[in-house]
Backbone as CSV, one residue per row, in Angstrom:
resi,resn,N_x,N_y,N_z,CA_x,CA_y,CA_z,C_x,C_y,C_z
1,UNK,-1.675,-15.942,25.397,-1.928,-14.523,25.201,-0.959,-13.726,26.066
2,UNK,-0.536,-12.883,25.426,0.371,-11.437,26.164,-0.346,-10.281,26.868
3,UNK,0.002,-9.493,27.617,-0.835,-8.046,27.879,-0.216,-7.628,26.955
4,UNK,-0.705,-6.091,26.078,-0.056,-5.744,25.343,-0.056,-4.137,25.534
5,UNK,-1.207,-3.931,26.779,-1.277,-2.851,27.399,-1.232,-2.774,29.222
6,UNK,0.110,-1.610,29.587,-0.148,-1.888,31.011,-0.948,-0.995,31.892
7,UNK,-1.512,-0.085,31.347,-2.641,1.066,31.503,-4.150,0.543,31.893
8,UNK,-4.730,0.354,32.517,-6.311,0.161,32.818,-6.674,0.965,31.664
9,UNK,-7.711,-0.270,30.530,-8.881,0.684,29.775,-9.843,0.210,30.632
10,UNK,-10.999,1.077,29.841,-12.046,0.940,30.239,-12.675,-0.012,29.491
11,UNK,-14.010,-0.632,29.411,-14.740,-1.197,28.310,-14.674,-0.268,26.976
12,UNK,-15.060,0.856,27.609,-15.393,1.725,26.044,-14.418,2.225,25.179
13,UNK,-13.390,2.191,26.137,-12.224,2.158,25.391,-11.566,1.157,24.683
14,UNK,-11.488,0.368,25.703,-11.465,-1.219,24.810,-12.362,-1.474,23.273
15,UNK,-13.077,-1.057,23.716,-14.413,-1.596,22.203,-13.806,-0.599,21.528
16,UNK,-13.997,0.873,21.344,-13.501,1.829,20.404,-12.163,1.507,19.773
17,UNK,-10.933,1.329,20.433,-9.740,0.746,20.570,-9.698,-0.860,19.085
18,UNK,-10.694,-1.603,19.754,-10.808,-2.795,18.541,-10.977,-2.576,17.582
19,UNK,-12.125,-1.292,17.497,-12.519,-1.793,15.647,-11.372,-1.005,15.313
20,UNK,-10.459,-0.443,15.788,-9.180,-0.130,14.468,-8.156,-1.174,14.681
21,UNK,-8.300,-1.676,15.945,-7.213,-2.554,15.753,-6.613,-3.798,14.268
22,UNK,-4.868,-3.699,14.270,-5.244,-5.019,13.331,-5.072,-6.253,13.473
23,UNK,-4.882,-6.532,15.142,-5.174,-7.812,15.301,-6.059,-7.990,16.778
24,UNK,-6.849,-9.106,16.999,-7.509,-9.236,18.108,-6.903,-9.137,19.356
25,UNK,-7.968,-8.777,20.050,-7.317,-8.626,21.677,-8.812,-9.251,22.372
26,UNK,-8.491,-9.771,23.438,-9.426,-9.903,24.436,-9.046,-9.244,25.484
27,UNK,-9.982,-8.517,26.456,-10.247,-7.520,27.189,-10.596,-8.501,28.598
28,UNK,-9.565,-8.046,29.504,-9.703,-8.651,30.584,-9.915,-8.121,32.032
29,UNK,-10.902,-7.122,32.914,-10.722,-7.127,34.053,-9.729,-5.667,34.069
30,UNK,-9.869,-4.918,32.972,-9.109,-3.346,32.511,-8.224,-3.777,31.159
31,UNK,-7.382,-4.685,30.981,-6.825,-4.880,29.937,-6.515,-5.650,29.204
32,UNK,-6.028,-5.415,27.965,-5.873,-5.761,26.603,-5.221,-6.925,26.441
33,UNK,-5.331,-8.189,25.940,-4.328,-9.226,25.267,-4.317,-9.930,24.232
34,UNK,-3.124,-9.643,23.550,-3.436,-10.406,21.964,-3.556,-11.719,21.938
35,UNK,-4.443,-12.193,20.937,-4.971,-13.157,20.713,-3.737,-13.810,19.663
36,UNK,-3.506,-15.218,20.024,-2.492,-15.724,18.934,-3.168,-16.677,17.502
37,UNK,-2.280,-16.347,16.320,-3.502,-17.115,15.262,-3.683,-18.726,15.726
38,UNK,-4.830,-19.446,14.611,-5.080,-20.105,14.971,-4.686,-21.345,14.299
39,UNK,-4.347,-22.697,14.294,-3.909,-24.089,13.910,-5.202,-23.985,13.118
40,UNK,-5.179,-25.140,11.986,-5.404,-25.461,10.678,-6.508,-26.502,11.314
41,UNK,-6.049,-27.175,12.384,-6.945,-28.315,13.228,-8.209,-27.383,13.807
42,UNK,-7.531,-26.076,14.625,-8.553,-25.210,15.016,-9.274,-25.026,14.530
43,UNK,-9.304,-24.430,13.272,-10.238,-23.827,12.360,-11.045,-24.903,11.498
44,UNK,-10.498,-25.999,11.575,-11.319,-27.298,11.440,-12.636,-27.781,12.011
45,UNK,-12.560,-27.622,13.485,-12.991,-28.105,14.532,-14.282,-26.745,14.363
46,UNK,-13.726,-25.428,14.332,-14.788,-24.658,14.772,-15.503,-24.631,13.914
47,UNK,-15.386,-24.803,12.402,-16.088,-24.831,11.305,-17.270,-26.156,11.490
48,UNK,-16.919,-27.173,11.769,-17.490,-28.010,11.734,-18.712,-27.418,12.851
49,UNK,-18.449,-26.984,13.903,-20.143,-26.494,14.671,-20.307,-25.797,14.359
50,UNK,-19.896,-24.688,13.667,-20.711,-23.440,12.589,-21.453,-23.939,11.691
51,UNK,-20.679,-24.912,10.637,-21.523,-25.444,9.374,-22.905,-26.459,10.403
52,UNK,-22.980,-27.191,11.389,-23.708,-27.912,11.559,-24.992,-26.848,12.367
53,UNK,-24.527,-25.917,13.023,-25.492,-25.498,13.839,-26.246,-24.290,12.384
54,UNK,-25.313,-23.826,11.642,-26.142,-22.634,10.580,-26.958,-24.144,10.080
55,UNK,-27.074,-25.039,9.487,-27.484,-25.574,8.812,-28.879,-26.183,9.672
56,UNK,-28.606,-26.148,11.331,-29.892,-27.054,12.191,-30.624,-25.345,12.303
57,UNK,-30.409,-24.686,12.885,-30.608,-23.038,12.885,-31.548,-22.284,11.449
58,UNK,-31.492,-22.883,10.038,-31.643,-22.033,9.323,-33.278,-21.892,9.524
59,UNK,-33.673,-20.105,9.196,-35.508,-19.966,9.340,-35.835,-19.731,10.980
60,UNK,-35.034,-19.978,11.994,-35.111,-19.757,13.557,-34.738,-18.721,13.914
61,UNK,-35.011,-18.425,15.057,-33.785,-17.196,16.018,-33.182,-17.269,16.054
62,UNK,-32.971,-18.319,16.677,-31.190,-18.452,16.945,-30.519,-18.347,15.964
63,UNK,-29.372,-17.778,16.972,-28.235,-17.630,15.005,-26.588,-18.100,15.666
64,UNK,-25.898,-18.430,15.078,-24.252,-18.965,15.665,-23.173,-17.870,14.633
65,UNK,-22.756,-17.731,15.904,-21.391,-16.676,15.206,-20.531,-17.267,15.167
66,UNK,-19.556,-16.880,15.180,-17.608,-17.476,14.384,-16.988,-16.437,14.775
67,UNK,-15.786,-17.014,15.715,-14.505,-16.655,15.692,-14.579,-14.841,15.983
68,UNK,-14.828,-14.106,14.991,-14.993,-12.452,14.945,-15.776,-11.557,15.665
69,UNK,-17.107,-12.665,16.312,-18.109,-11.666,17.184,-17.405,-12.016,18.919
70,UNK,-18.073,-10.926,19.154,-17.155,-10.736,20.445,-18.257,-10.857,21.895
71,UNK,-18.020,-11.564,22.521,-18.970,-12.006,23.684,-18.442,-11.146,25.119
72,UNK,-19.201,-10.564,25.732,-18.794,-9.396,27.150,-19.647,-9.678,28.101
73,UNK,-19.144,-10.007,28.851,-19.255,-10.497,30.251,-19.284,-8.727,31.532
74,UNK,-19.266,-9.326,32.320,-19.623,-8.301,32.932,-18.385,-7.230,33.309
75,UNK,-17.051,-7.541,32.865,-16.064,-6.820,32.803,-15.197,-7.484,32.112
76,UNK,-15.324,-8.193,30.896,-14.198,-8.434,30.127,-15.020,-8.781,28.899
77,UNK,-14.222,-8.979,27.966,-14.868,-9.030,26.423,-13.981,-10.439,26.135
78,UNK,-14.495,-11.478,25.390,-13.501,-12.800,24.755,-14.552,-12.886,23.055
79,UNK,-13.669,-13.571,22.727,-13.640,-13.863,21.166,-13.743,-15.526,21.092
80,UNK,-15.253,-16.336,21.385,-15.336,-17.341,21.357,-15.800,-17.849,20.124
81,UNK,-14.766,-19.359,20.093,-14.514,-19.692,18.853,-16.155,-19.796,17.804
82,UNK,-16.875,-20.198,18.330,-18.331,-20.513,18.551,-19.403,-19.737,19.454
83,UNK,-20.527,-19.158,18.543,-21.439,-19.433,20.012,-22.766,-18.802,18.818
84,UNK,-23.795,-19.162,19.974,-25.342,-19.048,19.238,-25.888,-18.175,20.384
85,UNK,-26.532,-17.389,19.515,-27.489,-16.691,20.507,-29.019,-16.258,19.622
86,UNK,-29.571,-16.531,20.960,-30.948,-16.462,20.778,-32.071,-15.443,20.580
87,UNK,-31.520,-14.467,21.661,-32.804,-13.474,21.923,-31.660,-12.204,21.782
88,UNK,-32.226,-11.029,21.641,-31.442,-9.775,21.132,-31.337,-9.439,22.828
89,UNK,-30.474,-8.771,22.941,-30.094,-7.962,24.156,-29.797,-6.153,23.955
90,UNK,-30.540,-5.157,24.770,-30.422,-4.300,24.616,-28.880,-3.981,24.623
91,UNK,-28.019,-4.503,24.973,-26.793,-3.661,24.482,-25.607,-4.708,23.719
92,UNK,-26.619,-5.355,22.655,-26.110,-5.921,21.472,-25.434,-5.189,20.404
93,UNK,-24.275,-5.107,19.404,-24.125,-4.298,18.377,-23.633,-5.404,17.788
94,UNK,-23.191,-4.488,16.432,-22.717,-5.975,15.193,-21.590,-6.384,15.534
95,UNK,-20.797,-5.726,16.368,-19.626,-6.249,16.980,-19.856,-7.220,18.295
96,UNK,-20.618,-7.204,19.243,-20.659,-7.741,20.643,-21.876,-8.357,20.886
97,UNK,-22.002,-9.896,21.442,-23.588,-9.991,21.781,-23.018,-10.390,23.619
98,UNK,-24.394,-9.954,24.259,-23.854,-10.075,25.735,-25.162,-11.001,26.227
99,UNK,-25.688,-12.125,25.266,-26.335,-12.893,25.792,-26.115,-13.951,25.093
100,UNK,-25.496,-15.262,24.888,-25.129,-16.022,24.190,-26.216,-17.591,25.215
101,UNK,-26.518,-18.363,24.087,-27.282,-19.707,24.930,-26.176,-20.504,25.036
102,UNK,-25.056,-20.445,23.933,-23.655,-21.539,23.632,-22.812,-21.163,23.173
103,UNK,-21.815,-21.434,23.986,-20.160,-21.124,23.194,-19.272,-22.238,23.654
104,UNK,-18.432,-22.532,22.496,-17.406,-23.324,22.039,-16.364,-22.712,22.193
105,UNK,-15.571,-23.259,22.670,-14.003,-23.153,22.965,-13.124,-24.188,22.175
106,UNK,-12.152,-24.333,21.453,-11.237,-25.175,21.069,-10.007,-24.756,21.807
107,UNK,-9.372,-26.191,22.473,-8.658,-25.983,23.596,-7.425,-26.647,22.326
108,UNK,-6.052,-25.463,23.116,-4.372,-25.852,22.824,-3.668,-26.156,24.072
109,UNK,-2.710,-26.220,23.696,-1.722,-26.821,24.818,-1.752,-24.946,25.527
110,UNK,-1.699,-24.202,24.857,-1.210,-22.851,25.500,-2.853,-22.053,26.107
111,UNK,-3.937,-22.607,25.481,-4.840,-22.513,25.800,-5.950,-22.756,27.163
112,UNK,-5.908,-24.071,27.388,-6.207,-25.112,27.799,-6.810,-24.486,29.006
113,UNK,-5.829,-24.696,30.041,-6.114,-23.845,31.482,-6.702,-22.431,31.047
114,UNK,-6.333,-21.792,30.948,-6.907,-20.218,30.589,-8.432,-20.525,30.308
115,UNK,-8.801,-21.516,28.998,-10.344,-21.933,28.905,-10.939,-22.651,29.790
116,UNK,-10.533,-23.387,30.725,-10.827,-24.331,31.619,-10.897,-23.496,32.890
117,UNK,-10.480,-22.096,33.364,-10.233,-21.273,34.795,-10.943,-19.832,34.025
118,UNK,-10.212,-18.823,33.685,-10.448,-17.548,34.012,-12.115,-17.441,32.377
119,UNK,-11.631,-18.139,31.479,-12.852,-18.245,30.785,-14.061,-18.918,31.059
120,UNK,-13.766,-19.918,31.395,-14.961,-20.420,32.586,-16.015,-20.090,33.293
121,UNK,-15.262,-19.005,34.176,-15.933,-18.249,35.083,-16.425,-17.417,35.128
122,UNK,-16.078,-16.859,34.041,-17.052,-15.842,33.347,-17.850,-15.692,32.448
123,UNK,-17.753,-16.955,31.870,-18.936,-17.601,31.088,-20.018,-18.046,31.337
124,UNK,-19.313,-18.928,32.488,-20.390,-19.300,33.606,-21.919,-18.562,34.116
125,UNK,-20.618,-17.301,34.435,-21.550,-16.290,35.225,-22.362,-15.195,34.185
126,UNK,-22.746,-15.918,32.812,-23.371,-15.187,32.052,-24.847,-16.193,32.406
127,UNK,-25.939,-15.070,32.346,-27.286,-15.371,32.876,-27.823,-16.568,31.916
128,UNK,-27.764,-15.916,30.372,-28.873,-16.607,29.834,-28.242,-17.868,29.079
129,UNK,-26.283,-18.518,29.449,-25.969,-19.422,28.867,-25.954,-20.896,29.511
130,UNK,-26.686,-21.420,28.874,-27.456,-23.034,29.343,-26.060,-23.621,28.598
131,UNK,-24.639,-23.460,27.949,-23.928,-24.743,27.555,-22.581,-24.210,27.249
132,UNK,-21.587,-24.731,27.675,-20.414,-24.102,27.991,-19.427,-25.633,27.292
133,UNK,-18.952,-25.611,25.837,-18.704,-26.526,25.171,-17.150,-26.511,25.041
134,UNK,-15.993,-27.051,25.762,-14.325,-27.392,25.457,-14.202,-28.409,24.875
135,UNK,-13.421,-28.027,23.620,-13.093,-29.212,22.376,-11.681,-29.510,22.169
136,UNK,-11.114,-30.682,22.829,-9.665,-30.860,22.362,-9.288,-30.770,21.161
137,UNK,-7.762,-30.723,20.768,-7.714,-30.677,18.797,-6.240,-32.069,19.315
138,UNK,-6.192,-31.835,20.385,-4.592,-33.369,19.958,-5.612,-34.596,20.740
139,UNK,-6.369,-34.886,21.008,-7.027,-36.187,21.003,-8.759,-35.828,21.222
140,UNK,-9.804,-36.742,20.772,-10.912,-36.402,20.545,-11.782,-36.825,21.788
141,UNK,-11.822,-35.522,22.444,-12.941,-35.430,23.747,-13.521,-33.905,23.528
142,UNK,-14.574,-33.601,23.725,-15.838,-33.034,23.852,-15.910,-33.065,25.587
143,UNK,-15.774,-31.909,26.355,-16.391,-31.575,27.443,-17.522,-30.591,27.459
144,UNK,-18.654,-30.740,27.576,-20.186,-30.495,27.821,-20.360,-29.953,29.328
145,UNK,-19.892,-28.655,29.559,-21.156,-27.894,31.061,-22.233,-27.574,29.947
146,UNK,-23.454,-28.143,31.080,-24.575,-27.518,30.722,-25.305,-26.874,32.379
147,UNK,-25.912,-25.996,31.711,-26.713,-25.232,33.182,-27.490,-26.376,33.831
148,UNK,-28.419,-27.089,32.559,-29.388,-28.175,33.614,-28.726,-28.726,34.478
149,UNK,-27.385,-29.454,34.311,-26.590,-30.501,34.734,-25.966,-29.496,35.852
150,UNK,-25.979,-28.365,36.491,-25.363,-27.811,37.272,-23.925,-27.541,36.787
151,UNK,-23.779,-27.799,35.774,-22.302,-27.427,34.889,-21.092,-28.219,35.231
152,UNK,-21.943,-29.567,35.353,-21.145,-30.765,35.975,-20.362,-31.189,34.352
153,UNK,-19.106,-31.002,34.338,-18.730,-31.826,33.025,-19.563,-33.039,32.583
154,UNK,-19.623,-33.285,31.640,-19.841,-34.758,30.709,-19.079,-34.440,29.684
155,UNK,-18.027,-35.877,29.297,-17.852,-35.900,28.315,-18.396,-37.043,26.692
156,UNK,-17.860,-37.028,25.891,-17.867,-37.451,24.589,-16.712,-37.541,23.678
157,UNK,-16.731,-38.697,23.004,-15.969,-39.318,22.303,-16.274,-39.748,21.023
158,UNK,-15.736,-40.063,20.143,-15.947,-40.568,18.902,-16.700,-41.866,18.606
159,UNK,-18.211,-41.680,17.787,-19.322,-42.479,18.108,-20.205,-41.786,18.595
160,UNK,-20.299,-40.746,19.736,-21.261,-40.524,20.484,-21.824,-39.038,19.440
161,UNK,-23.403,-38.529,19.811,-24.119,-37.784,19.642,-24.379,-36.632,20.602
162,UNK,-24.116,-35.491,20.313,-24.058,-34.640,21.541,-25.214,-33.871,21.329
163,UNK,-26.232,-33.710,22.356,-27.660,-32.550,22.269,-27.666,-31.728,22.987
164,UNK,-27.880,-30.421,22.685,-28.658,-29.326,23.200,-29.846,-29.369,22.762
165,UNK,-30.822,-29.709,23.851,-32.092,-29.930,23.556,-32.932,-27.994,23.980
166,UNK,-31.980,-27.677,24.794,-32.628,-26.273,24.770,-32.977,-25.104,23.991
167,UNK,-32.183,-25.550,22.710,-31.846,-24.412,21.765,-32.781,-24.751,20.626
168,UNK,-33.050,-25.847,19.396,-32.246,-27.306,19.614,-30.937,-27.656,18.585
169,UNK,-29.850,-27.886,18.978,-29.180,-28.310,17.991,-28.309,-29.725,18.349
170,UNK,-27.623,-30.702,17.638,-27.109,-31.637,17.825,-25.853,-31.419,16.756
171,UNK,-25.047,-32.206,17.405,-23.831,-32.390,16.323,-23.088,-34.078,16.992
172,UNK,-23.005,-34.448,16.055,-22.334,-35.971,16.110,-20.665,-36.102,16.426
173,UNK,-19.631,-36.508,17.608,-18.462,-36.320,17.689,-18.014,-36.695,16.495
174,UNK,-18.423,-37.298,15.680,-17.557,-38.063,14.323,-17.406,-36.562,13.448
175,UNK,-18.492,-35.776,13.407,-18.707,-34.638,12.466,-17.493,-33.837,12.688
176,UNK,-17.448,-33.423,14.466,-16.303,-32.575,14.997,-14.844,-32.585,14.412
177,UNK,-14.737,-33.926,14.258,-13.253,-34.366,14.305,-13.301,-35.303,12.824
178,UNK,-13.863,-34.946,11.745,-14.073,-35.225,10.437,-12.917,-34.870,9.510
179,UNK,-12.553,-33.903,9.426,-11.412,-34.003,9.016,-9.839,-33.594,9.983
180,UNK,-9.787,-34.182,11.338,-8.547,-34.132,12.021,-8.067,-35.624,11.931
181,UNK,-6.694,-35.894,11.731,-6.040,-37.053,11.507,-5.238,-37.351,13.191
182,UNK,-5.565,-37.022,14.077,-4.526,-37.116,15.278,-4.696,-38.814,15.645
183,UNK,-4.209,-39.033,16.543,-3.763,-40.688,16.973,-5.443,-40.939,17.352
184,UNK,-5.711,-40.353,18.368,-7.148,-40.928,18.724,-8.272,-41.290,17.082
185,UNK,-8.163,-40.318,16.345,-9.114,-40.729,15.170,-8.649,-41.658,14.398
186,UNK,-6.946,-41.985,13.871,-6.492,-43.296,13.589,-7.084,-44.391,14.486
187,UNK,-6.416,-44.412,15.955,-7.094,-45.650,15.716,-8.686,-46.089,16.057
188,UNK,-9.125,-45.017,16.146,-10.745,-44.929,16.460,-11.469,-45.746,14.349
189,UNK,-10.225,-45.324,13.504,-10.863,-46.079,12.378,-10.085,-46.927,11.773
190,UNK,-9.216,-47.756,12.775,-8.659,-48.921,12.535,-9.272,-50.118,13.423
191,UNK,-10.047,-49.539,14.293,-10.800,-50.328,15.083,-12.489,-51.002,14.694
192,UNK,-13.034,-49.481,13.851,-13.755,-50.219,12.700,-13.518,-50.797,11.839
193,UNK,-12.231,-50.852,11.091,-11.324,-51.579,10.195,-11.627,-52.604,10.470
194,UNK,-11.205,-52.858,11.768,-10.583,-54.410,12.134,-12.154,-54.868,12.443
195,UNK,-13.450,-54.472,12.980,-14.386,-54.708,13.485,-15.317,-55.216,12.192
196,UNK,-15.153,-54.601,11.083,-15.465,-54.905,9.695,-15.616,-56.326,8.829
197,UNK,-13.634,-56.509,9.371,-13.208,-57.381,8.384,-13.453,-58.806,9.144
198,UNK,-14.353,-58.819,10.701,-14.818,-59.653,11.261,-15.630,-60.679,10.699
């Protein structure tokens, strides 16, 4: 991401500022930075916990957004790839929820640190989120903070079953990475191949 403004906004300016904008920005600490589009793998990856969580979700509260709703922290606004939220918050609109239980990140090479440090920490420091989810797209790992766990990483790999028992939803690493072809999922199914033809 770039600054694309060197002026301090405000929040309210920031928010007013977006809905005409025509491309995304995340709002950082006074200012503005464009968001770059996204890989074909990306939009892979995030679909896959949208389709699984609308589908564990349907008839509940909870509900999972995509990519377009905008999550605000206590002085910055981000655009997480994923996230579910539960309970309404008085200063919710159809644009912003400022209480999320889970959000997903899909990590790039240009990404990576930025989601792993300054997104982090301010995710972190949101009250009511119990699960803080980083998803590689060039080899298949799943890093899991959860609040119970003190937001101690765990990870996951291909085979394994991942739960949020707080919310409740599950999604299977195989589901995640269902249709990505990178080296880890080759030979993750040349190894059943070979385990098969045993």
């Amino acid at each position: 991401m770039s600054a694309v403004m060197k002026l301090k906004l405000t929040m309210s300016e920031y928010l007013k500022g977006e809905l005409l904008a025509e491309d995304k920005h995340e709002f950082i600490e006074g200012e503005a930075y464009a968001m770059a589009g996204a890989s074909a793998d990306h939009n892979r990856i995030s679909g896959a916990f949208y389709t699984a969580f609308l589908s564990q979700l349907k008839g509940r509260t909870c509900e999972p957004f995509m990519a377009d709703m905008k999550v605000k922290t206590a002085d910055c606004c981000f655009y997480p790839d994923v996230m579910i939220v539960c309970d309404d918050h008085q200063d919710d609109t159809e644009y912003v929820k400022n209480a999320p239980k889970l959000i997903v990140e899909v990590l790039s090479k240009s990404t990576r640190f930025y989601d792993h440090s300054t997104k982090q920490k301010k995710y972190l420091a949101i009250d009511s989120l119990e699960y803080y989810i980083l998803v590689e797209q060039e080899y298949c790992e799943v890093c899991v903070l959860s609040r119970s766990a003190g937001f101690i990483p765990q990870y996951y790999t291909l085979g394994d079953e991942i739960e949020f028992p707080l919310i409740p939803v599950s999604i299977a690493v195989n589901d995640i990475y269902d249709r990505i072809n990178n080296d880890d999922k080759k030979k993750y199914l040349a190894t059943l191949l070979d385990e098969r033809s045993l």
